[in-house]
C-alpha positions as CSV (number, residue, x, y, z in Angstrom):
1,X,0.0,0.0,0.0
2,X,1.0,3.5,-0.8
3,X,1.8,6.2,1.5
4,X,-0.2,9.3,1.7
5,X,2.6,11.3,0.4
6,X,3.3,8.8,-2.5
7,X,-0.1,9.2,-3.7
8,X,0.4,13.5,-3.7
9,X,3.9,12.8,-5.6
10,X,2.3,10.6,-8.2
11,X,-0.8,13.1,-8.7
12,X,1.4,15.6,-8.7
13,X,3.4,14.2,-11.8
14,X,0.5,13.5,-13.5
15,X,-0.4,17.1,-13.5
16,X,2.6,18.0,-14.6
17,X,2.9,15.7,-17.4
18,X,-0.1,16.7,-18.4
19,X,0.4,20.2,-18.4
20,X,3.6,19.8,-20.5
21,X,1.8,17.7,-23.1
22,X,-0.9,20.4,-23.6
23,X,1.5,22.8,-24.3
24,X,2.9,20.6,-26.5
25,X,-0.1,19.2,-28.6
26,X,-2.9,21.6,-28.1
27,X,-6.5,21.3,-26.4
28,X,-7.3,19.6,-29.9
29,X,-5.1,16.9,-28.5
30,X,-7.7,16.2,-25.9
31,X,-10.5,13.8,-26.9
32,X,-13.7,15.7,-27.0
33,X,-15.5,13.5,-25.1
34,X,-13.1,14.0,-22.1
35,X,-13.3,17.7,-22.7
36,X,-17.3,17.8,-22.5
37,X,-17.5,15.5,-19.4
38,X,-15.3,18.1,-17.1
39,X,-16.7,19.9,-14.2
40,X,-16.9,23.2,-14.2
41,X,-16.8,24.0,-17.7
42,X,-18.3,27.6,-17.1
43,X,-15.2,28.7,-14.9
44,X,-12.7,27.0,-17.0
45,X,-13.8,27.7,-20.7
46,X,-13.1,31.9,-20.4
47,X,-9.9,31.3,-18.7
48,X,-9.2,28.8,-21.6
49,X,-10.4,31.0,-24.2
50,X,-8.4,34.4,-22.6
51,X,-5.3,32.0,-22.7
52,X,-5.6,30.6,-26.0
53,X,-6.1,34.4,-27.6
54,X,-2.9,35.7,-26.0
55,X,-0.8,33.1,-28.3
C-alpha cells in the first residue's frame, strides 16, 4: 500500500505531465468526449479562451 505522500507525488506528476503535453499538442489533442465531461466547464472555458487568444 502506498503512502499518503506517494499518492500526492504521483498526482502531482500526473499534472505535470499533463500540463507539459498540452502545451505541446494543443487542447485539440484532448478527446472531446473527455473535454465535454469536465466539471466546471463555465469557470474554465473563459480562462481557456483568454489564454488561447494571448498566443
Amino acid at each position: 500500500m502506498r503512502t499518503r505522500k506517494e499518492r500526492i507525488e504521483t498526482n502531482a506528476t500526473a499534472c505535470v505531465t499533463g500540463g507539459i503535453a498540452g502545451l505541446r499538442d494543443s487542447i485539440a489533442a484532448i478527446p472531446r468526449r473527455w473535454r465535454t465531461a469536465l466539471r466546471g466547464e463555465s469557470i474554465y472555458r473563459p480562462l481557456l479562451e483568454a489564454l488561447l487568444a494571448r498566443t
